[in-house]
FIFIPA-761998 format. One record per residue (C-alpha): x, y, z; residue in three letters. Coordinates in pm, whole numbers, m for minus. Each point is the difference from the previous one (the first is absolute). Layout:
N
+--------+--------+--------+-----+
:     px :     py :     pz :  aa :
+--------+--------+--------+-----+
:      X :      Y :      Z : Ala :
...
+--------+--------+--------+-----+
//
This chain:
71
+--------+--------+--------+-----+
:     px :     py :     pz :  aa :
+--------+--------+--------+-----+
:   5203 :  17720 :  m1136 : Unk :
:   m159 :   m321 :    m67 : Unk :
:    109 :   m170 :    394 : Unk :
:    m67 :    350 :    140 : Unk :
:   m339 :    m60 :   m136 : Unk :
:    m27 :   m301 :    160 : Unk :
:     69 :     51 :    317 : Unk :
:   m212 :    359 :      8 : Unk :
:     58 :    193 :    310 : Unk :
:    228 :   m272 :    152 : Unk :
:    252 :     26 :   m243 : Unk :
:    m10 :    358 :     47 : Unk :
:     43 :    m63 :    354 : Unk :
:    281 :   m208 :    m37 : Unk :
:    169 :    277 :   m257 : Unk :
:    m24 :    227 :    228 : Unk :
:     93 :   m168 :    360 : Unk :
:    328 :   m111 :   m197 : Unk :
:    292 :    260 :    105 : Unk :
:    144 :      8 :   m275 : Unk :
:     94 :    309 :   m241 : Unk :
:   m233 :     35 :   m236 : Unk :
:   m274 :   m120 :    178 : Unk :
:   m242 :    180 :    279 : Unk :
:   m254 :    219 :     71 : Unk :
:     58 :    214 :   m343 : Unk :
:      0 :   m317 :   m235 : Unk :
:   m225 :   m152 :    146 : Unk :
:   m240 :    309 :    m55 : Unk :
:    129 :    m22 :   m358 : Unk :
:   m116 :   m337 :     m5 : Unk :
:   m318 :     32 :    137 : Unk :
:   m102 :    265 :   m247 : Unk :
:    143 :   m166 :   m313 : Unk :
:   m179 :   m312 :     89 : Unk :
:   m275 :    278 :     77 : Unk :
:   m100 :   m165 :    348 : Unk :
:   m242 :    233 :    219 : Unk :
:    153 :    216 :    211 : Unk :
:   m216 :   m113 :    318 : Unk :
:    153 :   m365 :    m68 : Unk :
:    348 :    111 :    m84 : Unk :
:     97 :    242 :    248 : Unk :
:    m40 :   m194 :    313 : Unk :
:    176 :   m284 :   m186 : Unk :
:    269 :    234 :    m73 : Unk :
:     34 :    147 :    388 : Unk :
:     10 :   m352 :    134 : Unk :
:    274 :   m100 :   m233 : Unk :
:    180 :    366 :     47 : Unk :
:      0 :   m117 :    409 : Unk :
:    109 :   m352 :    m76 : Unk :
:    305 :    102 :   m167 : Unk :
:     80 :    250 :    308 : Unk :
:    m39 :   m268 :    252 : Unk :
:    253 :   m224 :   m237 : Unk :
:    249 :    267 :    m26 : Unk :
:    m14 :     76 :    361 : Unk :
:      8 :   m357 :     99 : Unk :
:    336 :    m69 :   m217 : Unk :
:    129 :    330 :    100 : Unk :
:    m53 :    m38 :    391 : Unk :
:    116 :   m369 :    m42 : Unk :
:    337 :    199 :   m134 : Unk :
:     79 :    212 :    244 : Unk :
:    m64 :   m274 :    257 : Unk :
:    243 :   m189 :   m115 : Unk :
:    249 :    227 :    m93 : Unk :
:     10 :    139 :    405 : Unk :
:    m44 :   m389 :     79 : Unk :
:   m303 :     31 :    180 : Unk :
+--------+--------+--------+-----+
//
């Protein structure tokens, strides 16, 4: 709690732009209201790092398949 603290709505950026399991859009809004952050700070915080983790996943994933048909 205490480095989540910290590092306010970046470290709940980076909590939830990790894919990882247990982490994303739903912890982070878990977060957020246990550290009892506004909602008009948190939420877009929350999107951004929701999209960030897409365009990682995608950006593995697509590197993947690329390689696997040896593109």
């Amino acid at each position: 709690k205490d480095k989540i603290e910290k590092y306010g709505l970046w470290g709940l950026f980076i909590l939830v732009a990790i894919p990882l399991p247990g982490t994303g859009g739903w912890t982070g809004a878990l977060v957020a209201a246990l550290m009892r952050l506004k909602i008009k700070k948190s939420l877009p915080v929350i999107a951004l790092g929701v999209l960030t983790a897409g365009v990682i996943v995608s950006l593995i994933m697509y590197g993947a398949v690329d390689a696997i048909l040896g593109r």
